[in-house]
N, C-alpha and C positions, 0 to 999 in steps of 0.2 A: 504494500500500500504506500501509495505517495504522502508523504506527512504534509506537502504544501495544499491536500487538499481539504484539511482540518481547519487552513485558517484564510485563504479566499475566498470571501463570500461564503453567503448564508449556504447556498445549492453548494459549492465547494466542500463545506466543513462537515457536509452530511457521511457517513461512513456507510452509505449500501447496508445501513443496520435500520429494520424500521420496526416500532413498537406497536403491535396490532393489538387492538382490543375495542370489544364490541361498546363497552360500554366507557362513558368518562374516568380519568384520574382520581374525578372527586367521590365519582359512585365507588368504583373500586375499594378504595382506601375506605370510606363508610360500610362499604360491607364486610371489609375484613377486620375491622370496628368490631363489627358485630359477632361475627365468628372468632373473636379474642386472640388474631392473629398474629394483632401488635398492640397487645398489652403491654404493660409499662415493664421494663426488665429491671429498672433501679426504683429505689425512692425519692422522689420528686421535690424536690426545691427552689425556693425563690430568695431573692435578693433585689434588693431597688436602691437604679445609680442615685448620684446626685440631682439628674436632670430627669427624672421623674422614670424612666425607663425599668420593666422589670425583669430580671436576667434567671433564667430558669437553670440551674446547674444538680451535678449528679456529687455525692460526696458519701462515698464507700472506703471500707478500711481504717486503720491506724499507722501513725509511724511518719517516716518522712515527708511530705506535701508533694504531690507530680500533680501539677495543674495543668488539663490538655485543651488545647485549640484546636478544634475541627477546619477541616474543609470549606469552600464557601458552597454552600447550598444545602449541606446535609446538616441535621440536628446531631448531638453527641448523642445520647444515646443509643440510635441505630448506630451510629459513624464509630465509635468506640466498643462495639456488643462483644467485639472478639478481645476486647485486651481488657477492660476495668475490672472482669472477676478473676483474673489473674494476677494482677498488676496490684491489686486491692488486697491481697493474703495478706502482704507484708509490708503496705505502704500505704497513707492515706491518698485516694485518688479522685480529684476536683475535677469534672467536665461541663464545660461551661458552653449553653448556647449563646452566641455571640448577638448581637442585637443584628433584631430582622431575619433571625434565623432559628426552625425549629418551635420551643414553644417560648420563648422570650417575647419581648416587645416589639413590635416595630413601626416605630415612630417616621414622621415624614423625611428626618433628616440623620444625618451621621451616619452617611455611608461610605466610610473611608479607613484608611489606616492609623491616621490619627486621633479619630477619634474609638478606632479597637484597639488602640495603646493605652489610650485616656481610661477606659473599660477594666483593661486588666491592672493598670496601677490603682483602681476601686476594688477589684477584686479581691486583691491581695490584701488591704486594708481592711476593706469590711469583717472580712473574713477572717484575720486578723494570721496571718499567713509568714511563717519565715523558714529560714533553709529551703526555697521552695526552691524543686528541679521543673522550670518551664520549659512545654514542651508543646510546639503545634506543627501542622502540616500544611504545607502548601499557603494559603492565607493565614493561616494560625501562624507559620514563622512568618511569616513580613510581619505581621505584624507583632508580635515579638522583636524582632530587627527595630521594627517604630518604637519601640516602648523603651528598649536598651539605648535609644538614641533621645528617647525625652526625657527619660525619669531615673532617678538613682534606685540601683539595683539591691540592694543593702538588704531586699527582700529575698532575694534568690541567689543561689548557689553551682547552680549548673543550669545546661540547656538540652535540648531535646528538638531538632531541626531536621523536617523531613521532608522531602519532596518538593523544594522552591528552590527557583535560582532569583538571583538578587538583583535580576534587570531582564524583563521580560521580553522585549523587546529589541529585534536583532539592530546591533552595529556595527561598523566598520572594525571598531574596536573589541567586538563582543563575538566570542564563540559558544555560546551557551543558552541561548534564548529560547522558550517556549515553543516547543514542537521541533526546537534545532531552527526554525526558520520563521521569522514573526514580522515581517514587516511595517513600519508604524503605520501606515496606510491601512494592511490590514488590521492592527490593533484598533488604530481610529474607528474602521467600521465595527467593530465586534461585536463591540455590547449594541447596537444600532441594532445587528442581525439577531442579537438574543430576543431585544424587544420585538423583533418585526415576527419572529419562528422559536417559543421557547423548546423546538425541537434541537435547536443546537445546543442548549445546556445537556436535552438526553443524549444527544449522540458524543457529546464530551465527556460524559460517566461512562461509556461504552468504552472511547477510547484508553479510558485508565487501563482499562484490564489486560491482563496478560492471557491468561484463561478464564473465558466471559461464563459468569455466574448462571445456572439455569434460569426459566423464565420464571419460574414464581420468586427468587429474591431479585433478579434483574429488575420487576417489577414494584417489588415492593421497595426498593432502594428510591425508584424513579417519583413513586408516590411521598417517599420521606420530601425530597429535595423541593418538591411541589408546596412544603411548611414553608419556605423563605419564596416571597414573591418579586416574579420575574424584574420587577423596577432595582429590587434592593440587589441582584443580582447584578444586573446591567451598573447601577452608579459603583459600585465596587470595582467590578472592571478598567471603568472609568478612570478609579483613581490607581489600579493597581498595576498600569502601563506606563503610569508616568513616575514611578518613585524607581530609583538607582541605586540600591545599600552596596554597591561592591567595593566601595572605597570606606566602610566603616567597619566591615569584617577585619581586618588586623585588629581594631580595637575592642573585642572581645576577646575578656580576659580569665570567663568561666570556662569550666571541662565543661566540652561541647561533645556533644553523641548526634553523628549526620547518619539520617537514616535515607536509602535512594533503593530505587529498582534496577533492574540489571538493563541490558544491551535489549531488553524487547519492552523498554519503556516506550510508547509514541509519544506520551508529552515531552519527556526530558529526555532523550534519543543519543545525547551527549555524555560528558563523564565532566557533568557539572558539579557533582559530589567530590569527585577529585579536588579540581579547580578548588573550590570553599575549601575542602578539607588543606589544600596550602595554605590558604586566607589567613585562615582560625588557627591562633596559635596552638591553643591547647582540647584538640577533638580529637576524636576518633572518626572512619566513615566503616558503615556496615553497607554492603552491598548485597542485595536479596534479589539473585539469576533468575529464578523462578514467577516474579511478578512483574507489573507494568508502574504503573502510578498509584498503586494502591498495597504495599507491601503489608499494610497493618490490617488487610484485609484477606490477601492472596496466602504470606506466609507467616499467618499471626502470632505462630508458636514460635519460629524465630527472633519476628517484631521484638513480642513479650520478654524475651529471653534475653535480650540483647539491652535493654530499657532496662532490666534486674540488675542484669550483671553492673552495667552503667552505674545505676543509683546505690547500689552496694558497697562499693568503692569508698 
């Protein structure tokens, strides 16, 4: 498969993957509601920022704090199902939905990086959080990268960085961009094409995978990401092509754990993990052969395994 056809144009970024189903998103998900299919797998909690927003998070276990940031579109919950009862034996484990995402709040505004930096320096407050090992994926670390860049750390101890490169966007200068090839033309349209077909957000959880999930979680994954609406999706994008962290990597000075997919990632196609892994003085990088963009999903017992060992230390 051509990876340049992921990101020209909407009819481009389609992957010859099409989700049939007789009935709506919203019918679907309501009926499996009802047949208890996605009942709640943790105990359910709220928290309210300063600006009135209320932040729905998961908070299992004892012991050290590993606060995780999701994905952009999926709720922690589903997005977390395979590592929090594992991860939680021996460790307190905080999953937090980010605002506009999942069952949190989502307010007209604050759909960017700095203000999910502004979020988790509340978090950690509120909550009242120290030695904490942060840790997110893909949107989760930028923003993390945002937060290490606006607020004193003094809370946190180590990092947890999976699956983002730190300048989405290809240039002259860059060998590591989003799909290996990202044009800012194409970035400009993107989020446009999300708004116009939220079929390219599905066909972009498709392309994570390495080996694609059968149709009933295929499905019900599709139905989670359907919790954050297509707007709050789109102004994220917006902001998350124009922010460049690769020149503030040297300045992290926590033990870093780079978690990436192997050589059959199509998002990250590259050996971007490497690259950071020079960056960052003091990381390690785990590379998982067997998954695409989604290793804490594909080989979750290694994920787990690797996050232990890390926090152990």
């Amino acid at each position: 498969m051509n990876r340049r056809d992921l990101i020209i144009g909407a009819s481009a970024l389609s992957l010859a993957v099409s989700i049939k189903s007789e009935t709506t998103n919203k019918e679907i998900f309501n009926q499996k509601q009802r047949e208890g299919n996605m009942s709640n797998l943790f105990k359910h909690n709220y928290l309210r920022l300063d600006d009135g927003v209320p932040l729905f998070y998961i908070d299992e276990g004892q012991g050290r704090p590993i606060v995780l940031i999701h994905n952009l579109m999926f709720g922690a919950e589903y997005f977390w199902q395979k590592n929090i009862p594992e991860l939680s034996q021996n460790n307190r484990v905080i999953a937090v939905d980010m605002r506009g995402h999942g069952l949190s709040g989502k307010p007209n505004a604050g759909y960017n990086l700095k203000q999910l930096a502004s979020d988790i320096n509340e978090i950690l407050i509120k909550l009242d959080l120290h030695d904490v090992v942060l840790g997110g994926m893909a949107i989760g670390a930028l923003s993390i990268l945002q937060y290490l860049s606006d607020y004193e750390n003094e809370r946190v101890s180590a990092l947890i960085l999976s699956e983002f490169t730190p300048k989405l966007v290809s240039a002259i200068d860059w060998k590591h961009p989003t799909f290996g090839d990202f044009p800012e033309e194409a970035a400009a349209g993107f989020s446009d094409s999300v708004r116009a077909d939220r079929d390219v957000l599905n066909n972009f959880v498709i392309a994570g995978f390495n080996q694609m999930p059968n149709d009933e979680i295929l499905e019900e994954m599709l139905i989670n990401t359907y919790l954050t609406p297509t707007e709050v999706v789109a102004e994220f994008v917006d902001d998350m092509v124009k922010n460049d962290y690769r020149d503030m990597l040297h300045t992290i000075t926590l033990p870093t754990l780079l978690l990436y997919g192997g050589d059959k990632n199509q998002v990250f196609p590259t050996a971007v993990g490497d690259w950071i892994q020079k960056e960052i003085p003091h990381s390690q990088l785990v590379i998982f052969n067997n998954s695409g963009h989604a290793p804490f999903w594909e080989e979750s017992k290694k994920y787990n395994r690797s996050i232990i060992d890390f926090v152990s230390k």
